[in-house]
VMD Tcl script that builds the backbone (N, CA, C; Angstrom):
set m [mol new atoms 444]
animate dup $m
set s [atomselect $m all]
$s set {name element resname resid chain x y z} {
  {N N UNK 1 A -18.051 -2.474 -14.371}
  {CA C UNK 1 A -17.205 -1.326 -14.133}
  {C C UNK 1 A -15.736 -1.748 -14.292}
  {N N UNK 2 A -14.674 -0.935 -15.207}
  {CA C UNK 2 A -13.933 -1.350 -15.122}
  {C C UNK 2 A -12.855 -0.856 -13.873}
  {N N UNK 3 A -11.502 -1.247 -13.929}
  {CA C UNK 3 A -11.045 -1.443 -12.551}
  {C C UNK 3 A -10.882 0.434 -12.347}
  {N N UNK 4 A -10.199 1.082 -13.529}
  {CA C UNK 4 A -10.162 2.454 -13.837}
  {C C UNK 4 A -11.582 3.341 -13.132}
  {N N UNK 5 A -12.848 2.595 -13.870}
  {CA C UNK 5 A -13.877 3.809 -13.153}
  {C C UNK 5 A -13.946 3.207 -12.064}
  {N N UNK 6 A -13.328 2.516 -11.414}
  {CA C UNK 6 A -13.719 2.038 -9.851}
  {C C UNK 6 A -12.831 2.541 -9.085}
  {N N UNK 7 A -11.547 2.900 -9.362}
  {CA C UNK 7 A -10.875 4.017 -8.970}
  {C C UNK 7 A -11.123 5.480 -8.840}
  {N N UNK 8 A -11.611 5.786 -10.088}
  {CA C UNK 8 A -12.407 7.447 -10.071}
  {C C UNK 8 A -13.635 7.358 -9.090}
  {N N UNK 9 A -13.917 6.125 -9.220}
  {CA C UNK 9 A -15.168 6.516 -8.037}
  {C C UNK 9 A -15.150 6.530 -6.636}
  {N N UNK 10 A -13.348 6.086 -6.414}
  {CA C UNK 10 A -13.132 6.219 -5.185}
  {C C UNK 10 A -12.425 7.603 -4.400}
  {N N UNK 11 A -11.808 8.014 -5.512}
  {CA C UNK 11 A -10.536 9.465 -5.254}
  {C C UNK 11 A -11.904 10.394 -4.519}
  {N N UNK 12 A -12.422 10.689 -5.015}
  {CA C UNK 12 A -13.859 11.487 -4.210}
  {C C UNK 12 A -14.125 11.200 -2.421}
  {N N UNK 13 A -14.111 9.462 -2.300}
  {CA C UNK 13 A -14.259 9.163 -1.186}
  {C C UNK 13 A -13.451 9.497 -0.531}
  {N N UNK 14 A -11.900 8.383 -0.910}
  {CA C UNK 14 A -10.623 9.064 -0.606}
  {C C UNK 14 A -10.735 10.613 0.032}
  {N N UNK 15 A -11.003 11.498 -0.788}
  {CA C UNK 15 A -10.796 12.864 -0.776}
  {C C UNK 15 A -10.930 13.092 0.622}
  {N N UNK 16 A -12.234 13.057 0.717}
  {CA C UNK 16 A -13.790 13.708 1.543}
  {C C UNK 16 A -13.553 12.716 2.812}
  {N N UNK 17 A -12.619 11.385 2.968}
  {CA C UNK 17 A -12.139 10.943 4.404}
  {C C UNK 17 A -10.637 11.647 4.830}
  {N N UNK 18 A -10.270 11.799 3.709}
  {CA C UNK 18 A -8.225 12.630 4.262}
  {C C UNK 18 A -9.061 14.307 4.423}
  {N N UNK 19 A -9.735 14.753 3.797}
  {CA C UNK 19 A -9.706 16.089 3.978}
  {C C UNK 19 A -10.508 16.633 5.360}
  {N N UNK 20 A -9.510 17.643 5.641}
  {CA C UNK 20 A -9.621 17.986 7.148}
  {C C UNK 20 A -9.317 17.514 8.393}
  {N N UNK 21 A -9.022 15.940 7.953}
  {CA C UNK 21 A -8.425 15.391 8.921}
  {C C UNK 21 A -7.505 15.476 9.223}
  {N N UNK 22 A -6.403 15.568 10.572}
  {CA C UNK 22 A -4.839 16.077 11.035}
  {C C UNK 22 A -4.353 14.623 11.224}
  {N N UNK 23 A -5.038 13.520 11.808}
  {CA C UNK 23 A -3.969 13.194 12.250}
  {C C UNK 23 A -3.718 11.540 11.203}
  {N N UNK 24 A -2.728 11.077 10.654}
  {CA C UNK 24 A -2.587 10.292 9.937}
  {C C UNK 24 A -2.404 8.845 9.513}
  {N N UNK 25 A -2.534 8.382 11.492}
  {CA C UNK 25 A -3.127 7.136 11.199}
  {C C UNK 25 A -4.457 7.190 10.792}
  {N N UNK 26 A -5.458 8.108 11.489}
  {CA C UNK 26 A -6.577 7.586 10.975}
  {C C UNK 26 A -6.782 7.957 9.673}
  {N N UNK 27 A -6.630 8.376 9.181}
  {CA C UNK 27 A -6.309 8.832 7.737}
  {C C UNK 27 A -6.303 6.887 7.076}
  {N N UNK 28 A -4.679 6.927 7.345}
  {CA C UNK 28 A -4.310 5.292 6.799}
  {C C UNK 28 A -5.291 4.427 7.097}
  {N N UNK 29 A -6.094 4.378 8.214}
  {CA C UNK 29 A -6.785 3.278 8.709}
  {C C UNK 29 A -8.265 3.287 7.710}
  {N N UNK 30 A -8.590 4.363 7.386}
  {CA C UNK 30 A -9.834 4.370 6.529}
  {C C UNK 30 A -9.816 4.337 5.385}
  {N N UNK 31 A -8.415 4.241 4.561}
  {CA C UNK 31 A -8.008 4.173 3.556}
  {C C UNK 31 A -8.021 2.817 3.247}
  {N N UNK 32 A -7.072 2.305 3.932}
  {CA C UNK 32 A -7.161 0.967 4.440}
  {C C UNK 32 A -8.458 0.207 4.218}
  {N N UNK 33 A -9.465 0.318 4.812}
  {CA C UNK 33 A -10.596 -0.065 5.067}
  {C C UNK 33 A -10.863 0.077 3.881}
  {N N UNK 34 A -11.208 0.894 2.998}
  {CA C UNK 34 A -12.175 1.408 1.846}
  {C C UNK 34 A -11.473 0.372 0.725}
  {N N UNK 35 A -10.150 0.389 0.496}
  {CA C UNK 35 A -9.528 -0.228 -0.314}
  {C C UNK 35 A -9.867 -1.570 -0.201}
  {N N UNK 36 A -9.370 -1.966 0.828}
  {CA C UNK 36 A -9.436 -3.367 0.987}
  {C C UNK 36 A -11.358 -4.053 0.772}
  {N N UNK 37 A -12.024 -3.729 1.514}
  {CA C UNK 37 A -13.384 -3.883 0.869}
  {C C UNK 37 A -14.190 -3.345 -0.224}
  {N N UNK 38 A -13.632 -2.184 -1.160}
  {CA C UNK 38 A -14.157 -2.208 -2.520}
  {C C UNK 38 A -13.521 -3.272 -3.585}
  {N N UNK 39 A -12.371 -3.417 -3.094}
  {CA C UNK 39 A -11.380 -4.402 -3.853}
  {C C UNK 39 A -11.033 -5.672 -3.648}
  {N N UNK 40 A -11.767 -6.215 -2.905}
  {CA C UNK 40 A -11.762 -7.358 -1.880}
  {C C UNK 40 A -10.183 -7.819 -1.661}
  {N N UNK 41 A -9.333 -7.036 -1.737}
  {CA C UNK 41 A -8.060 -7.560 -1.688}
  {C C UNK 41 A -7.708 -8.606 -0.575}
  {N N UNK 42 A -6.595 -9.012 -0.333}
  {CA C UNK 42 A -5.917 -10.268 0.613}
  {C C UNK 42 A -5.387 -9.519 1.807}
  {N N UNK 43 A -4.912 -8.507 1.711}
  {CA C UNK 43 A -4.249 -7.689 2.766}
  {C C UNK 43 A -3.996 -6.496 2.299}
  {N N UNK 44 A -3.933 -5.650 2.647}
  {CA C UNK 44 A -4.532 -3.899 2.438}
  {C C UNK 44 A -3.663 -3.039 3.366}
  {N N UNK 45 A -2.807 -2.410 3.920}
  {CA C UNK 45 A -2.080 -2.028 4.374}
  {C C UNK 45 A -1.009 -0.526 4.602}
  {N N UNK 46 A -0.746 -0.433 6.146}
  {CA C UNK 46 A 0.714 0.398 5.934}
  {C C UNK 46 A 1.397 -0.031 6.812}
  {N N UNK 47 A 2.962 0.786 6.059}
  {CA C UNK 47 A 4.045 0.373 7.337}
  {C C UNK 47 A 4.904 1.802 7.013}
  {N N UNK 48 A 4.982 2.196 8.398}
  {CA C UNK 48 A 5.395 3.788 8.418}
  {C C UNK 48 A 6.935 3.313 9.301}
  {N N UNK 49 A 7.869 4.868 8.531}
  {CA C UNK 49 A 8.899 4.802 8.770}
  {C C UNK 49 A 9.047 4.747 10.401}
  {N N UNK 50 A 9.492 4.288 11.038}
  {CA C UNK 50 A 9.576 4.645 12.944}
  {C C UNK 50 A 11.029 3.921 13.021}
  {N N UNK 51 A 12.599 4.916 13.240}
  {CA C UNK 51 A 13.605 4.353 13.375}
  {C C UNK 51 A 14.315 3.516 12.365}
  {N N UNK 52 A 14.611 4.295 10.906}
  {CA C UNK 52 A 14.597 3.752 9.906}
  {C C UNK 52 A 14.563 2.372 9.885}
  {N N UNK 53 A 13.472 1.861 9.887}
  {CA C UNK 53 A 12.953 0.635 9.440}
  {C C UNK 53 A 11.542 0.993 8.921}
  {N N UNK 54 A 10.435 -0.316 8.659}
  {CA C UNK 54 A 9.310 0.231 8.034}
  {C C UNK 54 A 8.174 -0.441 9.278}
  {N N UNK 55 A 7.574 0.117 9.910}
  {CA C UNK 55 A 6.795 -0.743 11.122}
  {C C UNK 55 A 5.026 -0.731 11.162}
  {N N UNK 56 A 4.604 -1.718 11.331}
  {CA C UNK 56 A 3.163 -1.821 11.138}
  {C C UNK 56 A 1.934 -0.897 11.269}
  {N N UNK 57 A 1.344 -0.468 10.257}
  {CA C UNK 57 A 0.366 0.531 10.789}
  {C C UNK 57 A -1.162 -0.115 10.459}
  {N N UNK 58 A -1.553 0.717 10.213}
  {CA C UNK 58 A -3.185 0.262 9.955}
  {C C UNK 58 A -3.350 -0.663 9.126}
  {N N UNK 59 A -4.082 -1.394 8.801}
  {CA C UNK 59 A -4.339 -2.629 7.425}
  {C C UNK 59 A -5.613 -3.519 7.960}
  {N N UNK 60 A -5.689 -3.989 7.114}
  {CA C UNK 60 A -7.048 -4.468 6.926}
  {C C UNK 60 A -6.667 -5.956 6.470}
  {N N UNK 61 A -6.866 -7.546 6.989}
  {CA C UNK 61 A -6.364 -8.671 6.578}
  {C C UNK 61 A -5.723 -9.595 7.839}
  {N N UNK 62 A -5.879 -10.357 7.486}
  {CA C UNK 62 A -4.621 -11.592 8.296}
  {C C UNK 62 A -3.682 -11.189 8.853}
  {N N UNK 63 A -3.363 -11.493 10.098}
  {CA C UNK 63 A -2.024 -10.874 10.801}
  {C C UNK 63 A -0.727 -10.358 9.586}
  {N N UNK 64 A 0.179 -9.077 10.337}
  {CA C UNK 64 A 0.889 -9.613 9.539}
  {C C UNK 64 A 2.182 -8.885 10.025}
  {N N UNK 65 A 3.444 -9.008 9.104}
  {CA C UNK 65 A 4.985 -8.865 9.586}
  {C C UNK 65 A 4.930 -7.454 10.530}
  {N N UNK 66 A 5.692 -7.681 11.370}
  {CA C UNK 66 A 5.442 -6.067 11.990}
  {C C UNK 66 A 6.644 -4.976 11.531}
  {N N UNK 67 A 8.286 -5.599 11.963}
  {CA C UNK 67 A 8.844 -4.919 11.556}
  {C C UNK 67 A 9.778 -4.945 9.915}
  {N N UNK 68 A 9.675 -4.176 8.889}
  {CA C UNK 68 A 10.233 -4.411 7.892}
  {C C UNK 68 A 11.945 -3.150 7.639}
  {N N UNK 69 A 13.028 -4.264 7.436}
  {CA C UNK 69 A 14.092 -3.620 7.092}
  {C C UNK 69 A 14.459 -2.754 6.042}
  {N N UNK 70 A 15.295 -2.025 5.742}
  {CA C UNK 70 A 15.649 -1.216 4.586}
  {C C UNK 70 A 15.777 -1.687 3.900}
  {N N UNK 71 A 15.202 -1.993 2.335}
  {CA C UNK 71 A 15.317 -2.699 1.444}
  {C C UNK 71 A 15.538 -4.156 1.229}
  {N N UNK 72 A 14.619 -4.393 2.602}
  {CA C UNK 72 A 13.861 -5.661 2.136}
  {C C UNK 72 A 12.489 -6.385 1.811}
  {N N UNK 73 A 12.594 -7.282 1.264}
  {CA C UNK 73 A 11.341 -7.700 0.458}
  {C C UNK 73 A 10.811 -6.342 -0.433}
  {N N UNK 74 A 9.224 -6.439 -0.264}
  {CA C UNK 74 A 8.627 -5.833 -1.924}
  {C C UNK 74 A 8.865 -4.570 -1.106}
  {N N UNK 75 A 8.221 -4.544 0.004}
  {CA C UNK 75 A 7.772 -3.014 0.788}
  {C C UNK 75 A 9.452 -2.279 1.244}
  {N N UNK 76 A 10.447 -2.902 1.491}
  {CA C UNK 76 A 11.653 -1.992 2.402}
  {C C UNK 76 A 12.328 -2.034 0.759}
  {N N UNK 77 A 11.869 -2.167 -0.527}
  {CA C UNK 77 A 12.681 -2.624 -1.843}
  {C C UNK 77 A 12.095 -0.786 -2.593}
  {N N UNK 78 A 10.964 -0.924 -2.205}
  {CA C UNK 78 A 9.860 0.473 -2.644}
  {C C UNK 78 A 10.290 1.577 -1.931}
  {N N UNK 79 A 10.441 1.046 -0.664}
  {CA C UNK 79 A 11.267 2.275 0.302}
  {C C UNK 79 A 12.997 2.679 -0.319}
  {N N UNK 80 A 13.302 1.705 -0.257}
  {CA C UNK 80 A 14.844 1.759 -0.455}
  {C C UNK 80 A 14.917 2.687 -2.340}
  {N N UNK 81 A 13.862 2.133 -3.300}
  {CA C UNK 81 A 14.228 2.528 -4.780}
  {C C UNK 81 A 13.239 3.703 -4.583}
  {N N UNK 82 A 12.571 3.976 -3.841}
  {CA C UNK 82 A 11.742 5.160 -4.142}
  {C C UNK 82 A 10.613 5.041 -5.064}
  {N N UNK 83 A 10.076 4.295 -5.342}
  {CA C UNK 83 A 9.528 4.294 -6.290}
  {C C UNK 83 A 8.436 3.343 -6.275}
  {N N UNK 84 A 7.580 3.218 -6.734}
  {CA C UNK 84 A 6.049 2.077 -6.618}
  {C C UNK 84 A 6.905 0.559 -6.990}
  {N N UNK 85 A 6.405 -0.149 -6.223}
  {CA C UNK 85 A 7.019 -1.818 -6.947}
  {C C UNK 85 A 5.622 -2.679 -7.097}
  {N N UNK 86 A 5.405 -3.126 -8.448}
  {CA C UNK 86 A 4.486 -3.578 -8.515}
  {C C UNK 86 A 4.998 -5.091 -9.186}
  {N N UNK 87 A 4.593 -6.178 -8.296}
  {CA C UNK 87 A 5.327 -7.916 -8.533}
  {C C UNK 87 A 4.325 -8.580 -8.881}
  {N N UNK 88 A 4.490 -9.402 -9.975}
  {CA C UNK 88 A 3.151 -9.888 -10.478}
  {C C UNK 88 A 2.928 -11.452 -9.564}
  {N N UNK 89 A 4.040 -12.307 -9.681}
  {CA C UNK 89 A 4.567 -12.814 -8.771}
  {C C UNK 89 A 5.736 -13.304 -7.420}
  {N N UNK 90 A 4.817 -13.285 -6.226}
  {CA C UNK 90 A 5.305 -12.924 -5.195}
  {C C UNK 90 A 6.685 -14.256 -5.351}
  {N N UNK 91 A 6.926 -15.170 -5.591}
  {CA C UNK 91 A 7.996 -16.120 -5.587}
  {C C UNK 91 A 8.732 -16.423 -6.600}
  {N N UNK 92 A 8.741 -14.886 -6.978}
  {CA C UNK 92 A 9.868 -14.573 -7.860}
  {C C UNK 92 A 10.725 -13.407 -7.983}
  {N N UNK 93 A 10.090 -13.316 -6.625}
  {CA C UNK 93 A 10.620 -11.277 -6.212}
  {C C UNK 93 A 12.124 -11.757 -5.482}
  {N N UNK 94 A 13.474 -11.322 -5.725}
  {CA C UNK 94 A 14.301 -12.222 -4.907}
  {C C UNK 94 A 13.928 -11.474 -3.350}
  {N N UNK 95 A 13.938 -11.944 -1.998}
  {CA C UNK 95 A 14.327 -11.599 -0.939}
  {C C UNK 95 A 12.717 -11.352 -0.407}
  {N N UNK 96 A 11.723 -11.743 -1.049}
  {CA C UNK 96 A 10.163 -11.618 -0.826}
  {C C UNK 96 A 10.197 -12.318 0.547}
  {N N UNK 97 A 9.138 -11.623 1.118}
  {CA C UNK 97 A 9.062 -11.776 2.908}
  {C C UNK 97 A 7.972 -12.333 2.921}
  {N N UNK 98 A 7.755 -13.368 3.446}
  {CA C UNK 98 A 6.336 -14.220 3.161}
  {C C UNK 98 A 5.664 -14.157 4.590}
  {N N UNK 99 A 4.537 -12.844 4.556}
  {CA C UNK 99 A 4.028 -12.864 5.779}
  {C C UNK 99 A 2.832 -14.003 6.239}
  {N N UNK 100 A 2.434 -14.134 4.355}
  {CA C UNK 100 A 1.156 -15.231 4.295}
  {C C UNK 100 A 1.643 -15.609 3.068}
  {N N UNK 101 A 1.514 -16.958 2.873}
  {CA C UNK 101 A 1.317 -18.147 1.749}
  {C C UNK 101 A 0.246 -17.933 0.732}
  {N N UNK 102 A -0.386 -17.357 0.889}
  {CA C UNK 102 A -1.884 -17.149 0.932}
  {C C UNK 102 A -1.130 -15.977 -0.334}
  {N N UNK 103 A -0.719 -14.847 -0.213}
  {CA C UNK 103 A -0.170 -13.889 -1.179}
  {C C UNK 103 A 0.423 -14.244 -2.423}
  {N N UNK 104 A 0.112 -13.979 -3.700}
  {CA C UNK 104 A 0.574 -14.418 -4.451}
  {C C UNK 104 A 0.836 -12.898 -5.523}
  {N N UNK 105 A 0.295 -11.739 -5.457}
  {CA C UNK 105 A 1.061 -10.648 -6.014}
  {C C UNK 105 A 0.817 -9.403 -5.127}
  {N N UNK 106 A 1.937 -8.212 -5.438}
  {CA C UNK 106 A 1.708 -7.357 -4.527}
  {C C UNK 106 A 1.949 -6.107 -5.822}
  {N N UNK 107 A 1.721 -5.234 -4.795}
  {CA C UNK 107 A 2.073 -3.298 -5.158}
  {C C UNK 107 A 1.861 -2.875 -3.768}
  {N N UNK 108 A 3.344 -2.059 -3.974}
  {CA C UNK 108 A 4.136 -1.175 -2.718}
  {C C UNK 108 A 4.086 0.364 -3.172}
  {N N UNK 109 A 3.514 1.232 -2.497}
  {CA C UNK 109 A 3.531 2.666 -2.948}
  {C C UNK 109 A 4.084 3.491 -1.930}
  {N N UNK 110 A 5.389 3.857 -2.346}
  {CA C UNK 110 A 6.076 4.900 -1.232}
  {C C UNK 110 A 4.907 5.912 -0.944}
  {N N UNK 111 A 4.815 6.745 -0.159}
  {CA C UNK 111 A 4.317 7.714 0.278}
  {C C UNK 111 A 5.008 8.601 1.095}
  {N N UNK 112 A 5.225 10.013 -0.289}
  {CA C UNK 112 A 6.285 11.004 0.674}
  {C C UNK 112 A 5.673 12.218 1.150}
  {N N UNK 113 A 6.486 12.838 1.782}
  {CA C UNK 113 A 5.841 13.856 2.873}
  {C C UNK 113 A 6.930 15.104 2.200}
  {N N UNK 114 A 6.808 15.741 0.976}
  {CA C UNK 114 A 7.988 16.765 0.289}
  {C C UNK 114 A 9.135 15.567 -0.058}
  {N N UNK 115 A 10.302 15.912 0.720}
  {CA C UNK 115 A 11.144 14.880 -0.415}
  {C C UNK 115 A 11.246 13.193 0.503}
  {N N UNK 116 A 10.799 13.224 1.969}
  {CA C UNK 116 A 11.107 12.242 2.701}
  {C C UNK 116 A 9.904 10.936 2.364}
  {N N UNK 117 A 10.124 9.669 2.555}
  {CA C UNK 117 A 9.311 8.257 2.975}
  {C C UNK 117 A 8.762 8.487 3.575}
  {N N UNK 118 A 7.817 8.452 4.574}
  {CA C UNK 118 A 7.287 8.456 5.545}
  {C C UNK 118 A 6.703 7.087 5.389}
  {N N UNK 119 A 5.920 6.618 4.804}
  {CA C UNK 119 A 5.423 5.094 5.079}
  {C C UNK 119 A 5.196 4.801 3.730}
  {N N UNK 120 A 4.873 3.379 3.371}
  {CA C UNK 120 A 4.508 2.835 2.168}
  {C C UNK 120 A 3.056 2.414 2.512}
  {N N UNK 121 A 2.270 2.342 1.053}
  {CA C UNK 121 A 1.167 1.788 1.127}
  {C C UNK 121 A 1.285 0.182 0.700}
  {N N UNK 122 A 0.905 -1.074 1.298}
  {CA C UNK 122 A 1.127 -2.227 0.972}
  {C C UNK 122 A -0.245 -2.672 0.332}
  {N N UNK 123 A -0.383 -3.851 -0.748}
  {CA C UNK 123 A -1.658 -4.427 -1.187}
  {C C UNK 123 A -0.951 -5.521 -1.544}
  {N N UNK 124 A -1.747 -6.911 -1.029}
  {CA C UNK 124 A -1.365 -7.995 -1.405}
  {C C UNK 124 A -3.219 -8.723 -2.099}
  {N N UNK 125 A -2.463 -9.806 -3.023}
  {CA C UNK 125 A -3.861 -9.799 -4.090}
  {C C UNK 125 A -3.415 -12.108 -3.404}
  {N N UNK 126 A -4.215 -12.458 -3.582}
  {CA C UNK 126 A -4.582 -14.043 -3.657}
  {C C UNK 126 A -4.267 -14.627 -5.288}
  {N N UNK 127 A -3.857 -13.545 -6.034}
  {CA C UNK 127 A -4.197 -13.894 -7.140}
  {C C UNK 127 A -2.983 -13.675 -8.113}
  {N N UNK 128 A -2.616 -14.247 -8.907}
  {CA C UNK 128 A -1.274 -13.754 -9.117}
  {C C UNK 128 A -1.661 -12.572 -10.471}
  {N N UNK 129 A -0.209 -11.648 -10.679}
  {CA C UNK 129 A -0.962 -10.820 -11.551}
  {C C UNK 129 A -2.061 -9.772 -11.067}
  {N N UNK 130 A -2.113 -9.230 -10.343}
  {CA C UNK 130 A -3.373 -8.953 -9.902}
  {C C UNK 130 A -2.915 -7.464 -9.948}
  {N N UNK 131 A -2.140 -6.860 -9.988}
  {CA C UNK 131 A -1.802 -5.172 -9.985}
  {C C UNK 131 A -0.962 -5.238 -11.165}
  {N N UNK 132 A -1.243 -3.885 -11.671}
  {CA C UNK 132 A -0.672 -3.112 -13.245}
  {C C UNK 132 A -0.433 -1.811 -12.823}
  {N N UNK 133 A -0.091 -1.007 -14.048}
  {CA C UNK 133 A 0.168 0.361 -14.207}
  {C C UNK 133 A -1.391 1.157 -13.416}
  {N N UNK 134 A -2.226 0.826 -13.902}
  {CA C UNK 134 A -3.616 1.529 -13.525}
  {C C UNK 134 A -3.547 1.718 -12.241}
  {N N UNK 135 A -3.371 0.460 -11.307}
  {CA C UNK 135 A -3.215 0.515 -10.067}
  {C C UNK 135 A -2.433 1.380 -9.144}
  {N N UNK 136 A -1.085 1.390 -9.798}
  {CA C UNK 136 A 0.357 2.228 -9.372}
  {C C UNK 136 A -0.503 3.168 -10.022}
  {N N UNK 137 A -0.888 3.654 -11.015}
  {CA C UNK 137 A -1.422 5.741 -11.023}
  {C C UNK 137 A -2.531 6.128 -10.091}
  {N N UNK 138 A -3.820 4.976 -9.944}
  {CA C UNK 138 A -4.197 5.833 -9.228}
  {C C UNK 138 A -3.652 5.067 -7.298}
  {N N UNK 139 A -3.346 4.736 -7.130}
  {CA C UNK 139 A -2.406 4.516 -5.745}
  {C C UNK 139 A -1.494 5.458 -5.218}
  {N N UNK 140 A -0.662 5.696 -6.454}
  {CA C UNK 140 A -0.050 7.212 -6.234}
  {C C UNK 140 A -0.936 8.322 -5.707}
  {N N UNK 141 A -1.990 8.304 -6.997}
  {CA C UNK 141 A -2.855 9.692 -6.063}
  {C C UNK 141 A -3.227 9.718 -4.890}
  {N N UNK 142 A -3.754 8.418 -4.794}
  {CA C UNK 142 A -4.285 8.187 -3.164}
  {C C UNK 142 A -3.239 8.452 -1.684}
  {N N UNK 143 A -2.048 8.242 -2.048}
  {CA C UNK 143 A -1.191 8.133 -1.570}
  {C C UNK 143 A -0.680 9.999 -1.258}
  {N N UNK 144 A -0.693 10.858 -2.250}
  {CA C UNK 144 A -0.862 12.054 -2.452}
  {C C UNK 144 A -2.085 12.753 -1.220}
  {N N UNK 145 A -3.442 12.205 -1.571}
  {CA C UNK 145 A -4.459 13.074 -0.914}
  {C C UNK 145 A -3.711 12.346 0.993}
  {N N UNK 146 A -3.640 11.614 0.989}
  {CA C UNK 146 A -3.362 10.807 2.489}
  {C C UNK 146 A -2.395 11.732 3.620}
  {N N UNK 147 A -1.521 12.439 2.535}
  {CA C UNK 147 A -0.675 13.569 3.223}
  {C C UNK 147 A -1.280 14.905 3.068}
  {N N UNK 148 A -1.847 14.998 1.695}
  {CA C UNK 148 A -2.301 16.682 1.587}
  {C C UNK 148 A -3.291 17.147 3.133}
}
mol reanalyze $m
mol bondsrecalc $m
mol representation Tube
mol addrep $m
């Protein structure tokens, strides 16, 4: 399967766990979950806006940073540009926040609520290289159903 139909085969799941549900950690937390064990990723994650900064929410993985600043590292860099940041390698990102050694690429997906941040989605890979464009489109969507 490639990584594409393993995505389509998840937006369904996705769907059918955000839909109907109100309240939005648990939302994140099963998202979380699903991602991180279809994808065996390294760390799987959110960090929601609380007092403009970015602060720990649900994730799936190895301890990890709790509070993140405005435009720092990959995740407060995604917050700050608006926009998905996808680093192929993590020790070459300038100002990269090394929660684990162990991380070697990431993708950060804002997640907005109309025009505001509300939290980013975090994924860290063991592997360098490990996120592309495919990833950032369907992450976006996911990121989409998580608020709808």
């Amino acid at each position: 399967m490639t990584k594409e139909e393993h995505y389509n085969s998840l937006l369904p799941q996705v769907k059918a766990l955000c839909e109907g549900e109100t309240d939005l950690i648990a939302k994140m937390a099963n998202v979380a979950a699903l991602l991180h064990h279809e994808f065996d990723f390294w760390w799987t994650g959110f960090y929601r806006v609380v007092n403009n900064e970015l602060l720990l929410g649900p994730f799936q993985g190895p301890i990890a940073c709790v509070h993140i600043a405005y435009g720092r590292g990959v995740c407060g860099t995604a917050w700050k540009e608006r926009r998905t940041a996808v680093v192929p390698d993590v020790e070459e990102f300038p100002g990269h926040i090394a929660c684990s050694s162990e991380s070697r690429s990431e993708i950060v997906v804002p997640i907005f609520n109309d025009a505001d941040i509300i939290a980013v989605l975090d994924i860290d890979s063991r592997d360098l290289a490990t996120f592309d464009d495919i990833d950032a489109n369907y992450l976006e969507q996911i990121a989409k159903l998580i608020i709808n």
